[in-house]
N, C-alpha and C positions, 0 to 999 in steps of 0.2 A: 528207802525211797521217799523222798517228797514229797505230802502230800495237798494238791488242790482242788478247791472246789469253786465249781464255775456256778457262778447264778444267773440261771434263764437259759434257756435253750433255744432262742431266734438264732438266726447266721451269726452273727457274730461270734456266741458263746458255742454253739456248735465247734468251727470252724478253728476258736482257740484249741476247742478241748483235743480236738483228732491231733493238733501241731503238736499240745504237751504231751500226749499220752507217745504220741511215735516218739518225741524225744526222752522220753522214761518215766514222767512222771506218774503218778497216780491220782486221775483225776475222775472228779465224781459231782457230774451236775444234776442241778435241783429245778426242776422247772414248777410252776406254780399251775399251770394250768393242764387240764388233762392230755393234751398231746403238746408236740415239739412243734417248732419252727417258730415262734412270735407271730409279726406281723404277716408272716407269708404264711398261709393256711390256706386250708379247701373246704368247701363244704358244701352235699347235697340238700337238695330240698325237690322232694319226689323224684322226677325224674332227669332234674337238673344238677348237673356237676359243674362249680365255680370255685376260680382260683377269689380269695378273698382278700387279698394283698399284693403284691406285688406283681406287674403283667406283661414284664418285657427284661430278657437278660442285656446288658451291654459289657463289654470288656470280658468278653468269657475265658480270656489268658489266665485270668485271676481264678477262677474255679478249676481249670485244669492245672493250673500248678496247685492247689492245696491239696486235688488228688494223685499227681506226680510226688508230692510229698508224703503223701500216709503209703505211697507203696502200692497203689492200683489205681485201673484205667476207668477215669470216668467214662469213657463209651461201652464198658459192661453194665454201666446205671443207668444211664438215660442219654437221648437222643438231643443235640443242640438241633431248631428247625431254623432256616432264616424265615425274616417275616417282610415280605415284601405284596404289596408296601409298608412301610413299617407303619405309616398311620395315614388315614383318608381324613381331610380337612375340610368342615361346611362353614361357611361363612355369613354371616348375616341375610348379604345380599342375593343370596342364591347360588354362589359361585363354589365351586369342590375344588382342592386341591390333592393331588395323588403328593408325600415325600416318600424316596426310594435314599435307599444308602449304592445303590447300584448309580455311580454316578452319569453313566448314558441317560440312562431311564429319569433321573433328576432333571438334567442337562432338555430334555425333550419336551419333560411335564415341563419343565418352566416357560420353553419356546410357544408353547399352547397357550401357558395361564399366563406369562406375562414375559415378553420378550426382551424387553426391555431392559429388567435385570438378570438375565441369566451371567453377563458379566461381572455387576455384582459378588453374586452367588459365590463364582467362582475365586473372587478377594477375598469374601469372611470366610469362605469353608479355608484358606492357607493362611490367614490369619487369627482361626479358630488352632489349626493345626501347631500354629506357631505357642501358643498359649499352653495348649496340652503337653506337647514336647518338652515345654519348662517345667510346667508344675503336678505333670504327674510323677518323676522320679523326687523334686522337692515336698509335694504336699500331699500326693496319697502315697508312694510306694516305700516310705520311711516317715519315722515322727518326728515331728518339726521340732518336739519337746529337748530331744534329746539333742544334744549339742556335739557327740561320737557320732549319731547315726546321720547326721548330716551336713557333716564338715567332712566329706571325701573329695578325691577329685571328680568325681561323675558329677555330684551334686554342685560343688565349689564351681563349675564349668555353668551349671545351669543359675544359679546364681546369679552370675555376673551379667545374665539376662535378666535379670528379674523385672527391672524398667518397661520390658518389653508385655507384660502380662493384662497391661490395663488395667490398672487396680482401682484410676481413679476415678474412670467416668460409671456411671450405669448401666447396667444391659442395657435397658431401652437406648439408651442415648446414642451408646455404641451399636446398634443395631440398625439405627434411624439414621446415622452417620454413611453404612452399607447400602439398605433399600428406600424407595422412594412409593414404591406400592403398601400398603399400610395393610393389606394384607399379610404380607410377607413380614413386616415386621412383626406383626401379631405371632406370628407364626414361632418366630425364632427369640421373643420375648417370653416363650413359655416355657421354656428350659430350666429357669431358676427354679420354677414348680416342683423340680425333680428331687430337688433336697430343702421345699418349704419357706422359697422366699417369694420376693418381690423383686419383679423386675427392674420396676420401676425404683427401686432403693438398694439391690444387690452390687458388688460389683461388678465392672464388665468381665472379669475373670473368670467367671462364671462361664461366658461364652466358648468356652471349651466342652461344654457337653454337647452342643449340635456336632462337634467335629467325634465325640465320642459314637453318636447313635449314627452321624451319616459317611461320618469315613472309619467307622468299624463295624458298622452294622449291627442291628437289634436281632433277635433270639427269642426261640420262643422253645420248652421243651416239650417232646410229643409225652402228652399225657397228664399235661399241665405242670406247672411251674414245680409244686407241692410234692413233685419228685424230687426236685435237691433236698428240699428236706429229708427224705427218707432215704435217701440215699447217705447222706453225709451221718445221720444216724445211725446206718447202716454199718459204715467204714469206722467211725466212734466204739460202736458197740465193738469190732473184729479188733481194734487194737487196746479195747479192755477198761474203757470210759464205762461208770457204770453211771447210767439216766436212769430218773427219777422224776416222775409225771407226779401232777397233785401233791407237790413238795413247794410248799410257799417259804420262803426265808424270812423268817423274822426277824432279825439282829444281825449285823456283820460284826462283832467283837475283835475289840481293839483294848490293849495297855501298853505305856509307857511307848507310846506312838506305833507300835507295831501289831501288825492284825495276830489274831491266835485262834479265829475261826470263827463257826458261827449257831446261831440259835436258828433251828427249823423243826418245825411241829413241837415247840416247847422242849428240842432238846438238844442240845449244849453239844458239836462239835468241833476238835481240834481241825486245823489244817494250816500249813505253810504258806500258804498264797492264797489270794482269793482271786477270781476274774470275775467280774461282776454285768453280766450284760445287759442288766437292768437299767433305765433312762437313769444317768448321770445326778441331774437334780431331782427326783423323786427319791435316788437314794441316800443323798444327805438329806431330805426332809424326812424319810420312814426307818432307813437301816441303819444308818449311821449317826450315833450320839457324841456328843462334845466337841461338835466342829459347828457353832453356830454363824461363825463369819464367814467361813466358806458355805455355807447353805444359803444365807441372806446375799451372799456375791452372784451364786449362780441362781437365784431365782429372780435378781434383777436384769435378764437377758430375756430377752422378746423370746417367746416360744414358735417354735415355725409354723405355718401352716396343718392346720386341721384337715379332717374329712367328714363327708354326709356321703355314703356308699346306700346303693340300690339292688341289691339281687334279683333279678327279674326273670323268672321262667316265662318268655312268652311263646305264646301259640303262634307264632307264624315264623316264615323265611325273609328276608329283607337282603336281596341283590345287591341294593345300592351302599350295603355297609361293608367296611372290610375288618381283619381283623381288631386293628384300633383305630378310633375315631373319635375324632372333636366336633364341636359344635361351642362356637365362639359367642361371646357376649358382645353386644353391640358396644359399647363402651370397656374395654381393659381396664383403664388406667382406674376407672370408677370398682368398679369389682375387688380390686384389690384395695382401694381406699376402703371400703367398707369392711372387707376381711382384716386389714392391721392397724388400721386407724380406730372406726368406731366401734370392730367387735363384734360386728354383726351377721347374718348370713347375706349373701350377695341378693338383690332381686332380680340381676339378669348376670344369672352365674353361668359361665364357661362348661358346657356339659363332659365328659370323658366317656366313653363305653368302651369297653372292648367286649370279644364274644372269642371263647378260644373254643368253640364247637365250628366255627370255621377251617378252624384245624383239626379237632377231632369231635368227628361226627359225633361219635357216641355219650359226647356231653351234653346232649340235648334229645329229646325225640325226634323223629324225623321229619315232623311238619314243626318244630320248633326252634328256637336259639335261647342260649343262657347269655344274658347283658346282665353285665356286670357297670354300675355307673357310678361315678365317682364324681360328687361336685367337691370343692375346697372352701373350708369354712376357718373362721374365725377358731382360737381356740378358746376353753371354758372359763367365762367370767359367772359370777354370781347371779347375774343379771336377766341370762338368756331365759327361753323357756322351748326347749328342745323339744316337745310334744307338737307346739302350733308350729316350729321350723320344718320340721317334716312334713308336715300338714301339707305349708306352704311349699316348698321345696318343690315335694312330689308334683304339686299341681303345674308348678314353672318350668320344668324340665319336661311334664309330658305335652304343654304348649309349645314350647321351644321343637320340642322332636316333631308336632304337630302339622309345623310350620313348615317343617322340612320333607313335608310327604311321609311322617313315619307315625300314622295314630294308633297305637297301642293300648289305650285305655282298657279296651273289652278286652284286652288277649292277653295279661298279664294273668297266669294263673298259678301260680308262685312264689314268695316275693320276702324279701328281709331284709331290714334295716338297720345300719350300721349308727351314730353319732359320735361327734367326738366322747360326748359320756362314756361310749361303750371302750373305744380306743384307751382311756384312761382307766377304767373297771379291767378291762380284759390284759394291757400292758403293760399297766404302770406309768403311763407315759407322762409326761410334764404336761397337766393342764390339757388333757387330750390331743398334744402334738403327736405329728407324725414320724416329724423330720428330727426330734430334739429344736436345737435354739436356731432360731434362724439366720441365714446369713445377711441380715440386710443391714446389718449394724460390721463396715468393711473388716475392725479386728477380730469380731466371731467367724467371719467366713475364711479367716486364714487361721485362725486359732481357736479351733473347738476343744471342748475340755480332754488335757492329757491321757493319755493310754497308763501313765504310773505315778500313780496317786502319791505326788514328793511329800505331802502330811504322815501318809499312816504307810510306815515300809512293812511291803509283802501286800500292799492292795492297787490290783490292775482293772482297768476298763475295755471294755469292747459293746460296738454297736452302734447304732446312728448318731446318737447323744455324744458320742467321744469323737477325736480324730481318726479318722478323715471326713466322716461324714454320712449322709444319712444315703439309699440308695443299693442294691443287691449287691454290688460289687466291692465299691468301699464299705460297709460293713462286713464283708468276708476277708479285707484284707485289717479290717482292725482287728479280727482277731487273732491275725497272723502276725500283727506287731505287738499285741499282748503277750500273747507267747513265748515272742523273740527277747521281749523285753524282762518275763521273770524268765526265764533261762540266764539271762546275761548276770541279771539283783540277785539271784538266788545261789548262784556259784559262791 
């Protein structure tokens, strides 16, 4: 029997491991940090339960087929909830917006907040649609690498659209071309965020994920997210994956181009394949020796977007918020220029919170809520000094919420703080990204690095950093194309 080993235990390598083991292999991952999942984790602080990564499921076909495939029902693990609305939007000017994936409930909110485009709406949600229909069966549901997995007729059909995907204007542009209310643009210019870019530089192809969250609707699961992980661990461990917590990889070992295993805790083993779901370029700069040109190739690609995360236990109830919520920077376009341009932290940064004690009570006390708050930062130059950024941060965010009827200061009695620092200590991650490389450079956003490493055969990738991309879903299907892919190399 075959043996590999997966490194890292986020979705991705998960998600491989359970594919090759149901397919026969013998695999055995190594996670470096004391529990599983990577960026999707949970953690208490007193009486507060938070999802610490990841806060909304979309495409959930892609999770039930990987448990269709190990041979059991994911509704004996956990509960999909929908989340409606899926986010409540505050606007500078004082104005809310409700988005629903329920298109009546959309169709309504708009007639309210602005009637004028509701026709609109209704052009980019079928020309969002048109865009997804193309390039999810070419660009996430097979590897673009492979030149077999994507010269079929299904694909060859969708192909012949390609023309049709917008490739070459920008979201904004392409968004600003649809709406006329500059809220709404705002609105639907924040989508690229979702895998780490810029609107304002991504391309408009991109604009396929509003049609993902509002014409497939977002998910939340009862219990907090942090159950796929233990679940998908769960179904791993039953078909004989053996994990390994507080196992750091030190060397991927490679001769005469082909992997032969690896060094972890100073000791030397064999294995036939590796799956690596450690960020892409971190691991040709730590684990991988005598590839100096491909290490200096991929570290010259813009890293995507960062984060500065809030965990906040606070003492009080707030009405006016619903499960996810933004809170908009007066200026976008500025916000982002400071985050990829000079490097910096934003000073009127776009807020995020969610609170999944809206959804289950018992993640907070009962005169409380756990906000969880994510602004988007720059990723790590030498330069920063991530002590005064927090400092500052913290201060502009509880002004901003301030402003909005929500002063918290006194009632925060709880509280942890994330940096991209941490994101890079804690993941490995390229220069404390999130997303891997970002897409605003248009050949990275269609060609992120391959799932089968053509330098060293018998070395695969999965996770944000590789194809398809960063995001719950596409990470869970790259490791089903890693998978797919040493099954096919290793015959």
């Amino acid at each position: 029997m075959a043996k590999v080993a997966v490194i890292g235990g986020g979705l991705g390598g998960l998600s491989g491991a359970i594919r090759l083991a149901k397919m026969g292999y013998d695999v055995e991952l190594f996670e470096k940090n004391d529990r599983l999942g990577g960026k999707m984790n949970e953690q208490h602080l007193g009486d507060y339960r938070f999802d610490n990564g990841p806060s909304l499921i979309t495409m959930p076909f892609i999770i039930e087929q990987l448990f269709e495939f190990a041979g059991v029902r994911r509704r004996d693990y956990f509960d999909f909830m929908p989340v409606e609305p899926i986010c409540r939007y505050f606007f500078p000017d004082g104005s809310t917006f409700n988005a629903h994936a329920d298109r009546g409930r959309m169709i309504d909110e708009l007639q309210s907040f602005a009637p004028a485009e509701v026709h609109a709406f209704e052009k980019f949600m079928a020309y969002a649609k048109c865009i997804y229909d193309i390039t999810t069966d070419v660009f996430v549901l097979h590897s673009i690498h492979e030149l077999s997995d994507i010269m079929t007729w299904r694909t060859a059909a969708k192909l012949l659209r390609i023309g049709q995907i917008d490739a070459f204007r920008t979201v904004h542009r392409a968004v600003s071309h649809f709406f006329r209310d500059k809220r709404l643009v705002q609105i639907f210019d924040r989508y690229p965020t979702y895998n780490g870019s810029d609107p304002f530089q991504a391309p408009a192809t991109l604009n396929t994920i509003p049609y993902v969250e509002h014409g497939l609707g977002g998910f939340y699961i009862r219990g907090g997210l942090y159950r796929l992980v233990e679940a998908l661990a769960q179904v791993a461990q039953g078909l004989g994956v053996t994990l390994q917590t507080s196992m750091p990889v030190e060397k991927i070992l490679h001769r005469e181009k082909k992997i032969r295993g690896l060094k972890v805790n100073g000791t030397i083993r064999a294995f036939d394949a590796v799956l690596c779901n450690a960020d892409v370029v971190e691991s040709f700069n730590t684990l991988i020796e005598g590839h100096e040109r491909m290490r200096d190739r991929l570290n010259a690609f813009e890293p995507s977007l960062s984060g500065m995360v809030f965990l906040w236990g606070v003492k009080r109830k707030s009405a006016r918020l619903a499960h996810h919520n933004i809170f908009f920077a007066e200026n976008y376009q500025r916000e982002f220029r400071q985050i990829f341009a000079d490097r910096t932290p934003p000073d009127d940064p776009t807020v995020y919170l969610a609170i999944t004690s809206k959804a289950d009570a018992e993640h907070a006390p009962a005169d409380g809520e756990n906000w969880f708050v994510l602004i988007n930062m720059p990723c790590l130059t030498e330069e920063q000094n991530w002590s005064a950024a927090v400092e500052k941060t913290r201060d502009i965010v509880l002004s901003k919420l301030k402003q909005h009827g929500l002063d918290i200061s006194e009632q925060i009695e709880q509280e942890q703080v994330y940096t991209p620092q941490d994101f890079h200590r804690l993941y490995g991650s390229n220069r404390g990204s999130i997303y891997g490389i970002s897409s605003n450079d248009r050949r990275m956003a269609f060609r992120r690095p391959a799932n089968r490493c053509k330098r060293l055969a018998g070395l695969y990738f999965a996770g944000g950093s590789s194809h398809p991309g960063g995001g719950v879903p596409l990470v869970i299907q790259s490791g089903k194309i890693a998978a797919e892919l040493i099954s096919t190399h290793m015959k």
